[in-house]
C-alpha positions, 0 to 999 in steps of 0.5 A: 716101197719096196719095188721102188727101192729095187728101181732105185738100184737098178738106176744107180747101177745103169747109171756106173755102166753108162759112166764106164761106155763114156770113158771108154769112149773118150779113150778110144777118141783120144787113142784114134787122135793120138795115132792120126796125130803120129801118122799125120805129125799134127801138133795141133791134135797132138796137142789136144789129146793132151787136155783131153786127159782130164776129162778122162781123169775125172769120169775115173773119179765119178765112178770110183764115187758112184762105186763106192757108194753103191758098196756102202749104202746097197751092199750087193750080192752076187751079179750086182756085186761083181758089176758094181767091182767089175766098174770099179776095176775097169775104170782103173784100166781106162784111165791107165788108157787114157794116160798111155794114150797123151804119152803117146800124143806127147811123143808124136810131137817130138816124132814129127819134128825129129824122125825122118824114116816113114816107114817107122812110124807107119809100122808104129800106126799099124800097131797103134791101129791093132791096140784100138780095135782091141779096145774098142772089142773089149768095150762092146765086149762089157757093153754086150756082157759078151764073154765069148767076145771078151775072149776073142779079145783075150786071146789076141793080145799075143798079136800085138806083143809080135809086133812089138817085138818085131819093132823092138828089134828093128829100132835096136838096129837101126840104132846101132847102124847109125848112133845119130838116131837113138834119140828119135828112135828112143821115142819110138820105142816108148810109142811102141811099149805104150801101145804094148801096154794099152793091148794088155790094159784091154786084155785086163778089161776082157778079163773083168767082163769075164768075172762080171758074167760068170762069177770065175776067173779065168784060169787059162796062163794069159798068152803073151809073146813079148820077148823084148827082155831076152832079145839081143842084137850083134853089134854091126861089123866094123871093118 
């Protein structure tokens, strides 16, 4: 009896791992169509990342479910109790993902329709580009229970950060040059800080494979390079 007992939990807490790679692997489909729908202006995939999101949505409840289950009715220890967390606490994250990526979807379309300038939106794409790998890092990082993988993603959320920073300052001045354009360019920014903020979801993902495995928490400040806050750009000259 008591062997099957120990199965059973050995089930259940497999099955909130599986969960977790199936969320994470819609998000990664969602972030790659959300970027090919902005580099291609494909309104029709555009427009399918969108309803994607539920499904998304809905595995976060799942596991919030299957979590919280695990919790009462196990009440487990040590490595089974930081998985059984560690499931809980990245799902959180994927949804967040998931939510940055439609918006991004959703802002392609009013790129497609309104931005003119290709070299924008092809430095948008590498960005967006960078974001994914991290994220699919990160998810082979939790697959693997790999800390040294989760680290490598960790310490590279500062490259997204300088790209984003350089982005910022060029749509600030390709603003000021030419007012006509804020309204575009003010989606481009949006696309820009939600890649941002799914690099830093990544590395909050890195950070909870890190717990699952060791049991500590990562004491190192997090590297971060985003100086958009105190950036500034003169007001071109007017003659």
């Amino acid at each position: 009896m008591a062997e099957h007992i120990v199965k059973s939990f050995h089930d259940q807490l497999e099955a909130l791992s599986t969960a977790i790679e199936q969320m994470g692997g819609l998000c990664e489909t969602q972030l790659t169509d959300a970027i090919e729908a902005m580099a291609r202006r494909d309104l029709g995939l555009a427009e399918k990342i969108v309803e994607l999101d539920a499904r998304i949505d809905a595995l976060e409840s799942q596991i919030e479910l299957q979590a919280i289950r695990l919790l009462a009715l196990r009440q487990p220890m040590a490595s089974d109790l930081r998985e059984t967390l560690g499931a809980l606490k990245i799902s959180v994250d994927l949804e967040r993902i998931g939510d940055l990526a439609k918006n991004v979807a959703k802002r392609a379309i009013v790129v497609s329709r309104e931005v003119t300038d290709q070299h924008l939106v092809q430095g948008l794409v590498r960005m967006g580009r960078l974001s994914l790998t991290q994220l699919k890092n990160v998810l082979d990082a939790y697959a693997r229970r790999d800390v040294n993988a989760a680290t490598t993603v960790w310490r590279c959320d500062d490259e997204i950060d300088e790209i984003y920073n350089s982005l910022f300052r060029e749509l600030l001045t390709y603003m000021m040059e030419d007012p006509k354009k804020i309204g575009p360019s003010t989606h481009l920014l949006f696309i820009a800080k939600n890649f941002e903020r799914i690099g830093d979801h990544a590395t909050n993902i890195a950070e909870t494979v890190s717990y699952i495995v060791t049991g500590t928490k990562m004491t190192d400040p997090r590297p971060k390079s985003d100086t958009t806050s105190t950036t500034t750009v003169d007001a071109p000259r007017v003659d």
